[in-house]
C-alpha positions in Angstrom: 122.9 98.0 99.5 125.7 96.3 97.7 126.8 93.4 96.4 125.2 94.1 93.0 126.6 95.4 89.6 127.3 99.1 88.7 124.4 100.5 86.3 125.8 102.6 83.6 124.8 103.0 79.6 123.3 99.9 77.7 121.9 99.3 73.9 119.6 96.4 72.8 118.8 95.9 69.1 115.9 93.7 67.7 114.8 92.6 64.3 111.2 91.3 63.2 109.1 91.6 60.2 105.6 92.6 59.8 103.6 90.9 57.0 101.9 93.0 53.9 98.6 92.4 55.7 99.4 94.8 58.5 99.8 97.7 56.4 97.1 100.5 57.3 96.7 98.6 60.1 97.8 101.1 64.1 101.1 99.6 64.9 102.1 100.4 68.6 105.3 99.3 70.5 104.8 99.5 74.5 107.5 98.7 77.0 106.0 98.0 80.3 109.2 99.0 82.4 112.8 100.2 81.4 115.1 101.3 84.1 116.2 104.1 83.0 116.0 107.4 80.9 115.3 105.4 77.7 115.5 106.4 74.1 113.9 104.7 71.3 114.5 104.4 67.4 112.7 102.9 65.0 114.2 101.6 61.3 116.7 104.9 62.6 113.7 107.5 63.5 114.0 108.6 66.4 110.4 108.3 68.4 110.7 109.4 71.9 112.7 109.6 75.3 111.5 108.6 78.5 112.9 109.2 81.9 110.7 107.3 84.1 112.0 103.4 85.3 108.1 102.4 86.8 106.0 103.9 84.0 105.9 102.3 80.6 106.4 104.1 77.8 104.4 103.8 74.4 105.3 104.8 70.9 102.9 104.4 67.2 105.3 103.1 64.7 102.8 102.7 62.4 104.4 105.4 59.7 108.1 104.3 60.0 107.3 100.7 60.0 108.3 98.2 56.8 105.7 96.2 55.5 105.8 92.8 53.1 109.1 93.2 50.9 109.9 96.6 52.3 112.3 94.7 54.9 113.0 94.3 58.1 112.2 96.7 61.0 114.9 97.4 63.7 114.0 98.7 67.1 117.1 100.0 68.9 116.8 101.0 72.2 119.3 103.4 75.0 119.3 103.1 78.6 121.1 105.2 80.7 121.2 104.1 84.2 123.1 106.0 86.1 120.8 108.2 87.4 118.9 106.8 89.9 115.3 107.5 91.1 115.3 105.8 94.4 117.7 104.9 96.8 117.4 101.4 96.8 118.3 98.7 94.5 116.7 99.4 91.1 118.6 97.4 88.5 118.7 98.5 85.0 118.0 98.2 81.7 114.2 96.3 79.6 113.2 95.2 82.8 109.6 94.7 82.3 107.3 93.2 79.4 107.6 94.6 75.9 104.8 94.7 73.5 103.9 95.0 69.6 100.4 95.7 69.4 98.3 95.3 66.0 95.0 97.0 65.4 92.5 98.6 63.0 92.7 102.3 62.5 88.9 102.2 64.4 90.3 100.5 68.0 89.6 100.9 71.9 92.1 103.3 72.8 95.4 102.8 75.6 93.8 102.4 79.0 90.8 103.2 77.1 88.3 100.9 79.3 87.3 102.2 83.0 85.0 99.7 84.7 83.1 101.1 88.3 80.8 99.2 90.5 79.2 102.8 92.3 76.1 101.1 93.9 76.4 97.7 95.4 73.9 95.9 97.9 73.1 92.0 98.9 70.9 92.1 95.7 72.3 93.8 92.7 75.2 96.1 91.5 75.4 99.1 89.2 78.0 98.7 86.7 79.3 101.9 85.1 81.0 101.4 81.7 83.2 104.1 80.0 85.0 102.9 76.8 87.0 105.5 74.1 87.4 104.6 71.0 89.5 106.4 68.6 89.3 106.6 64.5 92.7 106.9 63.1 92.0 106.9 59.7 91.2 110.3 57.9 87.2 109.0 57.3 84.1 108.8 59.4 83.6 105.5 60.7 79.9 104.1 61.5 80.0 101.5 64.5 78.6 99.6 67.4 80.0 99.4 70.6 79.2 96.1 72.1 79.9 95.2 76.0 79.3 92.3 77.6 79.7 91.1 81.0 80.6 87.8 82.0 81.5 85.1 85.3 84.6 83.5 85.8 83.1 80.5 84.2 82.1 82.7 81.0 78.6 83.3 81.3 77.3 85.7 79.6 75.3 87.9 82.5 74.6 91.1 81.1 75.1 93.3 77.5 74.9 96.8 76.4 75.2 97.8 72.7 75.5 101.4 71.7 75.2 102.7 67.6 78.2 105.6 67.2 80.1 107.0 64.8 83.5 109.2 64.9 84.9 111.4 62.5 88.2 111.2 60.9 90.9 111.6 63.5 88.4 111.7 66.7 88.4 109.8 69.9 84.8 109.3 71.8 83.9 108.2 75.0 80.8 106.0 75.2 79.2 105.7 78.6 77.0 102.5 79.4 75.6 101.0 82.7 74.0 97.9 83.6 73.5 96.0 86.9 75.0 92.6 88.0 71.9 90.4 89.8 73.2 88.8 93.4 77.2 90.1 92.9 79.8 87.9 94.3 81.7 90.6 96.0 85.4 91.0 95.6 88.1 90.2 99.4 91.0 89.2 99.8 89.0 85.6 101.0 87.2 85.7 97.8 88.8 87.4 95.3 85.9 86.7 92.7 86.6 88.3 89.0 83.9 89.7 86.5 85.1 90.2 82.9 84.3 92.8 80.7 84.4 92.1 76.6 84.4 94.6 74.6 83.9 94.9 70.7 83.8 97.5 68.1 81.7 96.0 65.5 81.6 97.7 61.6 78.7 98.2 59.3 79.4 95.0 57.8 78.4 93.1 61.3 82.4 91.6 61.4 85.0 93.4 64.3 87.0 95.2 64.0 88.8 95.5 67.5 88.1 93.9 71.0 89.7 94.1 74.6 88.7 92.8 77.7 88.3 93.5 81.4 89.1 92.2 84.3 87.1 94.1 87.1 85.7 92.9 90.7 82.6 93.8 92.3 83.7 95.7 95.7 83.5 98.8 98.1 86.7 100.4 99.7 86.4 103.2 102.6 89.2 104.4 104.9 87.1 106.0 107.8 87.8 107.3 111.0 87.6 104.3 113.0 89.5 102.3 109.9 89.6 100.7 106.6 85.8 99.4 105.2 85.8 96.6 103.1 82.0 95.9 100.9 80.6 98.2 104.2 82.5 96.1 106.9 85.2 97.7 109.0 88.4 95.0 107.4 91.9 95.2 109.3 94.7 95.8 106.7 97.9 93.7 108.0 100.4 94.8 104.9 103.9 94.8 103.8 105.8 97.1 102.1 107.7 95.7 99.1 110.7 96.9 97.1 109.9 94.7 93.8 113.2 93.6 93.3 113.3 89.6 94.6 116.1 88.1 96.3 118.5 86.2 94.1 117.0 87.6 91.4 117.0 91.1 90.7 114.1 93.1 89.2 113.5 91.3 85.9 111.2 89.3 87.9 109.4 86.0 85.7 105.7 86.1 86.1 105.6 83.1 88.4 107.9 84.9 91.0 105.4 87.4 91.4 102.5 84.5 92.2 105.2 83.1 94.7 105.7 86.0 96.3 101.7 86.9 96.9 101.2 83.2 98.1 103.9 83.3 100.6 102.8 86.7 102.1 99.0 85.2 102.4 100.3 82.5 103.9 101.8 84.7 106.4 98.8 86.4 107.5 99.3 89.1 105.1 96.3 90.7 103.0 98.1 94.1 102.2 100.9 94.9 100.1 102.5 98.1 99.4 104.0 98.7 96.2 107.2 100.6 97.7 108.2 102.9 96.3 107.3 103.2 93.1 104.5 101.9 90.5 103.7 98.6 90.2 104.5 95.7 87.0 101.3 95.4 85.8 101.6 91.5 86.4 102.0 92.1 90.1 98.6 93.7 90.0 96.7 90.9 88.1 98.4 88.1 90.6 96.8 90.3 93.3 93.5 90.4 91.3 93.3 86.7 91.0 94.3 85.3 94.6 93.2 88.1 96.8 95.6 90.8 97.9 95.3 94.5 99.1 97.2 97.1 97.3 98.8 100.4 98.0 99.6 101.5 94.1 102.2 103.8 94.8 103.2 107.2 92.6 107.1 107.7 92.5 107.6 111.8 92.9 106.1 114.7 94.3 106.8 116.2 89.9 104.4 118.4 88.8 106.5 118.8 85.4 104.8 117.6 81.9 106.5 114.5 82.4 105.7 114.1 85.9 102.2 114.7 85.8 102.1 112.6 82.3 103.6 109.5 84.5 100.7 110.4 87.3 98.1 109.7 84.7 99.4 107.3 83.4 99.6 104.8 86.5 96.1 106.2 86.8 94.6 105.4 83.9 96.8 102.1 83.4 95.8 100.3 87.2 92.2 101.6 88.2 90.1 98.9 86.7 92.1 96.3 89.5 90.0 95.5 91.8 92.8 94.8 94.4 94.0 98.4 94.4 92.2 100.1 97.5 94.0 103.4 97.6 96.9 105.7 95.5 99.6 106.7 97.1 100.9 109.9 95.8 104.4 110.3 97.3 107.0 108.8 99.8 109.4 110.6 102.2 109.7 113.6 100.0 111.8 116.4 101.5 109.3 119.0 101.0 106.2 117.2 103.1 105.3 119.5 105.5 105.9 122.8 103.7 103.7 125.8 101.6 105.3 124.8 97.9 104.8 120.7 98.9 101.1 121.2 99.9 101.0 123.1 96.9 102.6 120.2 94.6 100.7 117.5 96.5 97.4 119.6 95.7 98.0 119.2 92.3 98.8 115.3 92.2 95.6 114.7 94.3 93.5 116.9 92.0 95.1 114.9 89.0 93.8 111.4 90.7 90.8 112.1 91.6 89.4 113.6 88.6 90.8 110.4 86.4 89.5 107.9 89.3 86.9 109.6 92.2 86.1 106.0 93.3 89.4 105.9 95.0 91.4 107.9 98.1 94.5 109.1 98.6 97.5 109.5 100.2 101.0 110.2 100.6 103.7 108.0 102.8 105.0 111.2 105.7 108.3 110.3 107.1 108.1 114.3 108.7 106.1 117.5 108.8 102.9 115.6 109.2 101.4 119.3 111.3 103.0 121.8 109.3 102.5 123.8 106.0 99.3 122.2 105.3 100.4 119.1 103.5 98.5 116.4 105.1 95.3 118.2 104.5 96.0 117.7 100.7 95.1 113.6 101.0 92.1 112.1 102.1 93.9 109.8 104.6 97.3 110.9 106.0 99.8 108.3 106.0 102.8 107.6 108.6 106.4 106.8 108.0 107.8 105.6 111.1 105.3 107.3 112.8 105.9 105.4 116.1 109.1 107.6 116.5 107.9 110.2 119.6 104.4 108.2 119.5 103.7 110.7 116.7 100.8 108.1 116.0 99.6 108.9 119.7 100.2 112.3 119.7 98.3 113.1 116.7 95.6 110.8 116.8 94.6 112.9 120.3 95.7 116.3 118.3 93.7 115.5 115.4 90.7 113.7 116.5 89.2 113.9 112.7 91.7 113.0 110.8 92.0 109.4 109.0 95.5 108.0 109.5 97.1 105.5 108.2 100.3 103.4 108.7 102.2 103.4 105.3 105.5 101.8 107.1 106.3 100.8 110.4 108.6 98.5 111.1 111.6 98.2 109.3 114.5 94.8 109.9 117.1 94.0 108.2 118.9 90.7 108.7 120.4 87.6 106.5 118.8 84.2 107.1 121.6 81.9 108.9 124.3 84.8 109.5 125.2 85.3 112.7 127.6 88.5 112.4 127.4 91.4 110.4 129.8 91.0 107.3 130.0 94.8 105.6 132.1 93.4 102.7 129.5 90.2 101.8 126.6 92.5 102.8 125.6 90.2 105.4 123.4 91.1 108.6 123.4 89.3 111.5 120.1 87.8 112.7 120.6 88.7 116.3 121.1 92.3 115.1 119.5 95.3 116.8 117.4 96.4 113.6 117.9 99.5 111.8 118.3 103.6 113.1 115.0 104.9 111.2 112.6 102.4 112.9 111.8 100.4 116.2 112.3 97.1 116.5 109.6 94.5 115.1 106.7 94.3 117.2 107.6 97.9 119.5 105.9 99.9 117.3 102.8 97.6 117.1 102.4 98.2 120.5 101.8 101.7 120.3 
């Protein structure tokens, strides 16, 4: 790639006040995406450094906030870009959605909602509810937990209510389950959304915090014989999708990734592949609403505290869409295919499915698909390129059992109305040949 500016180091600074009323209130600053290696101060307190670009990062100012006539708060932020986590075109710097969020010391906690639809059939649905709450202030705190399930036009359907209480300091999980009578089921063709409201209600009857849900009623299944959609065998035809946007860059407005999703439907298209990296959490809810297929993609085969911190993280943050089918736990890594990377791949699975067992896995082989173990790690073994040698031929006859699964084939890169290649403009020619790691568009499809 070219053609784009050098990252390097950059600073951002931002004032705003919060009003008298928010003191003892949780004050929490989240930034959904900052490419990259960020480091973050507060009214000059230094609250945390965080390496990854794709995973948001989330600090509790509450304690070095100013409140009323204390003054004004300052939020200063460093990026250093110039270490890069990909090799494609990542941009830098606040990239993504920031957020200043305001709650009682009694609130539903980050990612603390996990809707699951385990049972589904023509005439009902079992809905599985798991909230955690956490009490932040240094009492016990009496409560009800109040869900409710609702259509897309707001009708009330179902609602469980649940008397708790947590000590000072403690986080409980509450677990609730209703059923759904005659579920519309969740596809790409009708991409039908349930909501889930929850509310913390005090002693007094008034709330005191509230969230809500968007889930879809659906069953996903990579077999043997292919991908099962609510218990119908369902032909993914996907694309795998840098996020940055032509033109653009990769501080992408909200209705560029609606545009995007329409134009790939219209196409045919009813998978995407969030390549190679996780997801803006906007992509995910466009793909919710109008019906698209997604590959949610981990970044690095890291098992270090921040590595595995990230992994659950993207877990906990995505599995309540609807539109994500399966997790993708790696891509091209160098060590696929030997001891220490079925080791580390191990890990990251065990990690994934503990925090979401309704989902399965994979991992996006470029090599060593037969060797050290490392595809037995994932439930479905996924193939870079794996037309090259008709590896997909071979194996399939090799490895009658396994599931396989084509994470990228085709690969073409051209400029719309350029007739030459032009290495200085970064032009490539439309007639071109194509690229040295893949076939040509439609060769591989034939095997």
């Amino acid at each position: 790639g070219n053609g784009f500016h050098r990252p390097g180091i950059g600073c951002y600074r931002k004032e705003f006040t919060l009003d008298e009323s928010c003191r003892g209130k949780v004050i929490s600053l989240e930034f959904d995406g900052i490419f990259r290696c960020s480091t973050v101060w507060v009214n000059g307190h230094l609250m945390g450094h965080h390496e990854s670009g794709y995973i948001p990062s989330f600090y509790n100012i509450s304690e070095v906030a100013r409140y009323g006539d204390e003054g004004e708060n300052v939020v200063f932020v460093k990026v250093d870009a110039k270490d890069y986590e990909g090799w494609w075109y990542e941009g830098c710097g606040i990239y993504r959605h920031t957020w200043l969020t305001i709650t009682d010391e009694l609130h539903v906690a980050r990612f603390g909602t996990y809707v699951t639809t385990p049972l589904i059939t023509s005439e009902s649905a079992d809905v599985n509810m798991e909230t955690t709450v956490e009490n932040f202030s240094p009492f016990k705190r009496s409560f009800r937990l109040v869900n409710t399930v609702k259509s897309t036009d707001g009708t009330v359907l179902e609602q469980m209510e649940t008397t708790c209480e947590a000590n000072g300091g403690e986080t409980v999980v509450i677990n609730q389950s209703t059923k759904i009578e005659n579920p519309v089921l969740w596809s790409p063709e009708t991409p039908y959304l349930y909501k889930m409201y929850t509310e913390i209600i005090g002693p007094d009857g008034q709330p005191v915090d509230h969230q809500v849900t968007t889930f879809g009623v659906r069953s996903v299944e990579m077999r043997g014989d292919g991908f099962y959609l609510n218990g119908k065998i369902y032909p993914i035809k996907g694309t795998a999708n840098h996020q940055d946007h032509a033109g653009v860059g990769v501080a992408l407005p909200d209705k560029l990734q609606s545009y995007r999703i329409r134009l790939l439907k219209e196409m045919g298209s009813n998978g995407y592949r969030s390549a190679h990296h996780p997801p803006t959490p906007e992509l995910l809810d466009v793909c919710d609403s109008l019906g698209m297929l997604v590959m949610d993609e981990n970044r690095h085969l890291w098992v270090s505290e921040d590595g595995m911190n990230d992994l659950r993280t993207l877990i906990l943050r995505d599995r309540n869409h609807p539109c994500v089918f399966m997790w993708c736990l790696e891509n091209e890594e160098n060590l696929e295919g030997t001891p220490m990377g079925a080791r580390l791949l191990a890990k990251l699975d065990d990690v994934v499915h503990r925090l979401d067992p309704s989902r399965q896995t994979t991992a996006a082989i470029n090599h060593g698909w037969n060797e050290g173990g490392y595809s037995r790690q994932v439930d479905v073994v996924g193939y870079n390129y794996g037309q090259r040698g008709m590896q997909y031929v071979k194996d399939h006859e090799q490895y009658p059992d396994r599931i396989m699964f084509a994470t990228e084939s085709t690969s073409y890169v051209s400029t719309r109305g350029e007739y030459k290649d032009d290495w200085v403009k970064g032009h490539i020619s439309n007639f071109g040949m194509g690229i040295s790691w893949g076939l040509q568009p439609g060769e591989d499809w034939q095997h």
